[in-house]
C-alpha positions in Angstrom: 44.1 53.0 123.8 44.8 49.5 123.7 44.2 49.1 120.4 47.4 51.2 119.4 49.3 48.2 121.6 52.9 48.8 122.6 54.3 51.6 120.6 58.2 52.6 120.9 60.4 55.2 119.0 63.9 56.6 119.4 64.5 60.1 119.5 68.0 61.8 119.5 68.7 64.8 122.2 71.2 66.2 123.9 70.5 64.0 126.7 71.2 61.2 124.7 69.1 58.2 122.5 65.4 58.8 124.5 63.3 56.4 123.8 59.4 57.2 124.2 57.2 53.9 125.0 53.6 54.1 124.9 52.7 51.2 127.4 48.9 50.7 127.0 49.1 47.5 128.9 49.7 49.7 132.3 48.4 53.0 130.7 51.5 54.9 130.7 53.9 56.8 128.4 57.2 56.1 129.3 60.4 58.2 128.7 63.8 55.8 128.9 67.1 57.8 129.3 70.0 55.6 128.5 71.5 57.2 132.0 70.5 59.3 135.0 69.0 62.7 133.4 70.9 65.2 134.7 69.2 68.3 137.3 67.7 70.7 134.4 66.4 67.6 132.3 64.8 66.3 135.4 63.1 69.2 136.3 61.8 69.7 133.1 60.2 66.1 133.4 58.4 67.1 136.2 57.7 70.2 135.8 55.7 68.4 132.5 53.5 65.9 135.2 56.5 62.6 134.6 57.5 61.2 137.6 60.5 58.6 137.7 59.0 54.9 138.4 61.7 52.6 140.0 60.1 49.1 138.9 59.8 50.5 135.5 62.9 52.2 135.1 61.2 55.0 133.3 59.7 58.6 133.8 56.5 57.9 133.1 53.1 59.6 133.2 49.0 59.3 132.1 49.0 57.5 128.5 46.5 60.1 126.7 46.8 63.1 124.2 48.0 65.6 127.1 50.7 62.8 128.1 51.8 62.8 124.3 51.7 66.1 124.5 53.8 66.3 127.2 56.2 64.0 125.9 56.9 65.9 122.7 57.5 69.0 124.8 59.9 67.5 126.9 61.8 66.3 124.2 61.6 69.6 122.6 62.9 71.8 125.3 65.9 69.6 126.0 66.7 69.1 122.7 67.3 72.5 123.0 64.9 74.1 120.3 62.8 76.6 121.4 59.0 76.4 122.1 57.6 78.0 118.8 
């Protein structure tokens, strides 16, 4: 895990610029919103295992393949596609 380091991307949804942050330094994988998610976006997060971290500002979970896969499902579903 830590040799992959401190990978970021942006992705475009319909909740706005998300940016996914693979923190290997504190073994997370980290979803910024550039606002307050609103309720339905929210519950998807958790409903997906992320829970919101104050002192990180980020919904965050486990970095591993299920938290990637997580991630990308998140992103999916509010992005609004549907789950193929």
């Amino acid at each position: 895990m830590k040799e992959r380091g401190n990978q970021s991307q942006e992705v475009e949804t319909s909740a706005g610029a998300v940016e996914i942050k693979e923190n290997a330094n504190i073994a997370r994988i980290q979803l910024l919103f550039p606002g307050k998610p609103d309720g339905p976006t929210r519950r998807v997060l958790k409903a997906n295992g992320f829970r919101w971290s104050p002192s990180q500002g980020a919904w965050q979970r486990h970095l591993n393949e299920a938290g990637r896969y997580a991630a990308q499902r998140v992103l999916k579903t509010i992005s609004g596609a549907s789950a193929a």
